[in-house]
C-alpha beads as a LAMMPS data file, in Angstrom:
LAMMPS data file: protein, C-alpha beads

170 atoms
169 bonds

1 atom types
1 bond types

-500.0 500.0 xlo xhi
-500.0 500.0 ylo yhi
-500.0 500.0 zlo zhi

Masses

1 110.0

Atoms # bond

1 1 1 391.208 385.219 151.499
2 1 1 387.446 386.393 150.788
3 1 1 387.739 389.593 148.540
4 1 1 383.880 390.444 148.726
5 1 1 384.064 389.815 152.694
6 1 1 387.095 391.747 152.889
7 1 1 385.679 394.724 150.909
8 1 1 382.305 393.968 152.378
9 1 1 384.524 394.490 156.298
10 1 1 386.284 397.784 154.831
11 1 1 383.079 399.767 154.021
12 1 1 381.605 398.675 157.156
13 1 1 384.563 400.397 159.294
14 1 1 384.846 403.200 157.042
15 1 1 381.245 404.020 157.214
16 1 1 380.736 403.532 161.206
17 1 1 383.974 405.613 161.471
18 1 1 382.403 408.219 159.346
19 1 1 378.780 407.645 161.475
20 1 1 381.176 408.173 164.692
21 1 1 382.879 411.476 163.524
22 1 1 379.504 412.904 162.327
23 1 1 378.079 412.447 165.675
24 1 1 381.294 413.942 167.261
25 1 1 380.940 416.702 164.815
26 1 1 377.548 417.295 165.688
27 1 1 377.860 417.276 169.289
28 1 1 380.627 419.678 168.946
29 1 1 378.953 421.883 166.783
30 1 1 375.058 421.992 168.804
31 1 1 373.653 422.206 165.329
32 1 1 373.204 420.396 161.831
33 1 1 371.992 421.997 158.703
34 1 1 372.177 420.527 155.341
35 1 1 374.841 423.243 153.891
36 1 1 376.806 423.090 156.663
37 1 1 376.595 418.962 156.679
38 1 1 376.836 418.578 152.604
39 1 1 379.063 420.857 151.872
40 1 1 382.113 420.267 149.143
41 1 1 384.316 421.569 151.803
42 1 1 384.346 417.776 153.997
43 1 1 384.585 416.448 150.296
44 1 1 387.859 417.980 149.196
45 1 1 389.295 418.575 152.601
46 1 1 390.412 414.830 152.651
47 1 1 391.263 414.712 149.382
48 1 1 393.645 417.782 149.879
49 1 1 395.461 416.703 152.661
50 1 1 395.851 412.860 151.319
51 1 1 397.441 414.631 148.207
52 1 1 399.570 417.208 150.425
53 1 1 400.875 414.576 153.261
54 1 1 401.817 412.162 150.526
55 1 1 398.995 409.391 149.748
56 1 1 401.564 406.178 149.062
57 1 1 402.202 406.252 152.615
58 1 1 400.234 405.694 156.035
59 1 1 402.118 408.933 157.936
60 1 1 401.802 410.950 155.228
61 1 1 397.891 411.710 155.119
62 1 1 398.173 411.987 159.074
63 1 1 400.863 414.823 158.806
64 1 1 398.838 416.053 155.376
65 1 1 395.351 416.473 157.621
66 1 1 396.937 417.996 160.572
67 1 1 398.660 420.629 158.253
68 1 1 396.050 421.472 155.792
69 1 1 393.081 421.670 158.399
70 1 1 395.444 423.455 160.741
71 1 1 396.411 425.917 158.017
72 1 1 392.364 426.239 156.772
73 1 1 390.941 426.602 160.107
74 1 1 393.575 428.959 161.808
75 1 1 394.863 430.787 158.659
76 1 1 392.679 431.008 155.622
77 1 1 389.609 431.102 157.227
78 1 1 390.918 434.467 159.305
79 1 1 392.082 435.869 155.895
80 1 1 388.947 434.782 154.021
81 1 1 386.052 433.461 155.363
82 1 1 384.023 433.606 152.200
83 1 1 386.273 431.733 149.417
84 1 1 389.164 430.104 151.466
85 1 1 388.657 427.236 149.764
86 1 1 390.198 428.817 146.511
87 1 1 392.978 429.042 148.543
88 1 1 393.413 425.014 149.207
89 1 1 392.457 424.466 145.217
90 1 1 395.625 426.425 144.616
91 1 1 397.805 424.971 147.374
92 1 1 396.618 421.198 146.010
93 1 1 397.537 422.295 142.522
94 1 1 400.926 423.740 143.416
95 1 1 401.574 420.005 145.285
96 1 1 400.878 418.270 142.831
97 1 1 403.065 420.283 140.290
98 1 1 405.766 420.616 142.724
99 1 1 406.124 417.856 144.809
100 1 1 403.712 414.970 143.136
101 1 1 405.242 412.693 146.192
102 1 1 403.798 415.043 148.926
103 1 1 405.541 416.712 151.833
104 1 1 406.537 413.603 153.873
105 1 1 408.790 413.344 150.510
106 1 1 410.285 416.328 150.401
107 1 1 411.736 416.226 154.353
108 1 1 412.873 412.691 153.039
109 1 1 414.596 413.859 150.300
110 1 1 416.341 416.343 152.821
111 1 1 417.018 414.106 155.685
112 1 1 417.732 410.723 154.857
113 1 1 416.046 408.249 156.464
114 1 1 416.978 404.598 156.891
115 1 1 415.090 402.239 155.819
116 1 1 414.347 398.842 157.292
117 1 1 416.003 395.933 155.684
118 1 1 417.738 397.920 152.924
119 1 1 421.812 397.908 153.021
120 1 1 423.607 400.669 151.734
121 1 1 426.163 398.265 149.670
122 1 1 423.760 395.999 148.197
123 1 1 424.930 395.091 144.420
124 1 1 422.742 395.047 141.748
125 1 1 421.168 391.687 140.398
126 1 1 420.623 393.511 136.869
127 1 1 422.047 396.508 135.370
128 1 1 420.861 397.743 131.807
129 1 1 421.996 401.019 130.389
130 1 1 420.938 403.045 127.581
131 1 1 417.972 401.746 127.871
132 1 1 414.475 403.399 126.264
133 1 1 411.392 402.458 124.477
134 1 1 409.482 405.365 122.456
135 1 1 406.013 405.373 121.366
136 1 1 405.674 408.560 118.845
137 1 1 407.032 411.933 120.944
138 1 1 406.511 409.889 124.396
139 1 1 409.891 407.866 126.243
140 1 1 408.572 405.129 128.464
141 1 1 411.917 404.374 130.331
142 1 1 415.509 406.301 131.456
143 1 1 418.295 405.914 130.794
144 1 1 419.170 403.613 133.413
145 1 1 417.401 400.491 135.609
146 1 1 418.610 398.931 137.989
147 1 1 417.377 395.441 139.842
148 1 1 418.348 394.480 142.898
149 1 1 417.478 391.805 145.218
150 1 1 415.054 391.934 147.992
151 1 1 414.540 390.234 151.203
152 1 1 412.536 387.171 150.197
153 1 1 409.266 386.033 152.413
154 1 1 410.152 383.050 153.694
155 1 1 406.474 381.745 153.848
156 1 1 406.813 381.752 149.783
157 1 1 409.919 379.105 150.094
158 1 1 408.131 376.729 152.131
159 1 1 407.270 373.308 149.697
160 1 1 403.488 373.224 149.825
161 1 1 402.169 369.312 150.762
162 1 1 399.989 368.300 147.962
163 1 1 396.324 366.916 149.386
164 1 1 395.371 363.745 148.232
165 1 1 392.089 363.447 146.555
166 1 1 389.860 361.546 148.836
167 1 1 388.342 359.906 145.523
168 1 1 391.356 358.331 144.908
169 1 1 392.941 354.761 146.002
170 1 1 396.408 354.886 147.882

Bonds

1 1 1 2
2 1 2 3
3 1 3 4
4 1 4 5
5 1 5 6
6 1 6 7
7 1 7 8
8 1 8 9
9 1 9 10
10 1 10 11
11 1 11 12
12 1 12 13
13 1 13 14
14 1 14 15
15 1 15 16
16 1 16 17
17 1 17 18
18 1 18 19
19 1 19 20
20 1 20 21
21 1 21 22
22 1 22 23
23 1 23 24
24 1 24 25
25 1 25 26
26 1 26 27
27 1 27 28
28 1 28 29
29 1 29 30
30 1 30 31
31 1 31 32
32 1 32 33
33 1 33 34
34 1 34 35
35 1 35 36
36 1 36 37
37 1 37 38
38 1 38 39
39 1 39 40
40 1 40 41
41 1 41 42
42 1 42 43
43 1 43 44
44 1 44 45
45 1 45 46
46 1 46 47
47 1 47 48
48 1 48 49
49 1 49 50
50 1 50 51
51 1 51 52
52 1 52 53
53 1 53 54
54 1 54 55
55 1 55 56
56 1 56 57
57 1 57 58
58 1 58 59
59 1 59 60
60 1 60 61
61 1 61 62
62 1 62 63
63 1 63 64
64 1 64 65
65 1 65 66
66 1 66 67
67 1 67 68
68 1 68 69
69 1 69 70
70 1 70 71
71 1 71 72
72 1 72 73
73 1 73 74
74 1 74 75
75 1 75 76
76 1 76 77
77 1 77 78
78 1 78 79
79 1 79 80
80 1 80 81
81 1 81 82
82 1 82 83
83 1 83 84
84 1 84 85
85 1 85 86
86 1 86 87
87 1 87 88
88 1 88 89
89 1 89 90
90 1 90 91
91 1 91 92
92 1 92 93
93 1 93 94
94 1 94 95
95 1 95 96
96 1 96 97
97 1 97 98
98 1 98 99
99 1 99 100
100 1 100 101
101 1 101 102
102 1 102 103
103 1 103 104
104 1 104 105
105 1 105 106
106 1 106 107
107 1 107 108
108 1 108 109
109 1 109 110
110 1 110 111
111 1 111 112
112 1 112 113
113 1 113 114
114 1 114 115
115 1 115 116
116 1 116 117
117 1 117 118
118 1 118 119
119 1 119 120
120 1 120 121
121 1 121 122
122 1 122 123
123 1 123 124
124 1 124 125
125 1 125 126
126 1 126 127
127 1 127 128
128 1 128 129
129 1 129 130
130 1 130 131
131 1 131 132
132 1 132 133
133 1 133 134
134 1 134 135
135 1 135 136
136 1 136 137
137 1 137 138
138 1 138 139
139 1 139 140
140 1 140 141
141 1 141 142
142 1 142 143
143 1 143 144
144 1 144 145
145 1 145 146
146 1 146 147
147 1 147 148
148 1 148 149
149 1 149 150
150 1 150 151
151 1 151 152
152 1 152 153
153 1 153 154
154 1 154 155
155 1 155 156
156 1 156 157
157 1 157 158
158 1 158 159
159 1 159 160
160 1 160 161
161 1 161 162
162 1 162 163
163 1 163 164
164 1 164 165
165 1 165 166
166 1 166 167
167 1 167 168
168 1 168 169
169 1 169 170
């Protein structure tokens, strides 16, 4: 695979989805001005709800921008309309101190989910306890890790044919 094309592909979508919104935006809106268009409001309203949805998964920053923007628009804004975004600064700080995973994470640490694939009785491969490596005041590891197997890709078992050289004499 073509890193370079591939990253070349992703900035190409990201920007023309960007271009599209804007032009949505602006139709919406009847208007552009530079402080409304620039402002550090579009920067860190992303960032925000990435960070409050739960940015290690795809759902997460969906459920994250339809909660925060929701929440700005319809409730901080009414309360403050000069300074509400002091009010997402301190909601994105209390996230990250309180839930570091998100809020997708905390419903799934109330309802448990199954996942795909994973058995309940699975044993472990490895088991170490007591285990813990210091470096000064910091501990790197637990007390406790655990390995266990995964469902292998079966693309990764399949023998590879070797290609003959076309240099060569056989």
């Amino acid at each position: 695979m073509n890193s370079l094309l591939l990253k070349a592909l992703m900035l190409f979508l990201s920007a023309f989805m960007t271009g599209v919104m804007g032009a949505f935006n602006a139709f919406y809106i009847n208007f552009l001005e530079p402080d409304y268009a620039f402002s550090g409001l579009w920067t860190m309203l992303p960032i925000v709800a990435a960070i409050f949805g739960g940015y290690r998964t795809i759902t997460g920053p969906l459920i994250g921008a339809v909660v925060v923007y929701l929440a700005d628009q319809l409730v901080f804004k009414a309360l403050m309309p000069i300074g509400h975004q002091i009010v997402l600064g301190a909601l994105l700080g209390a996230m990250i101190l309180f839930s570091p995973e998100g809020l997708l994470s905390m419903f799934a640490k109330r309802v448990p989910w199954p996942r795909a694939g994973a058995s309940p009785k699975r044993p472990a491969m490895l088991e170490l306890h007591d285990i813990s490596v210091r470096f000064g005041g910091l501990q790197a590891l637990g007390r406790r890790v655990a390995f266990r197997r995964g469902r292998r890709d079966r693309r990764a078992r399949r023998p590879q044919r070797r290609r003959q050289d076309p240099r060569s004499s056989t």
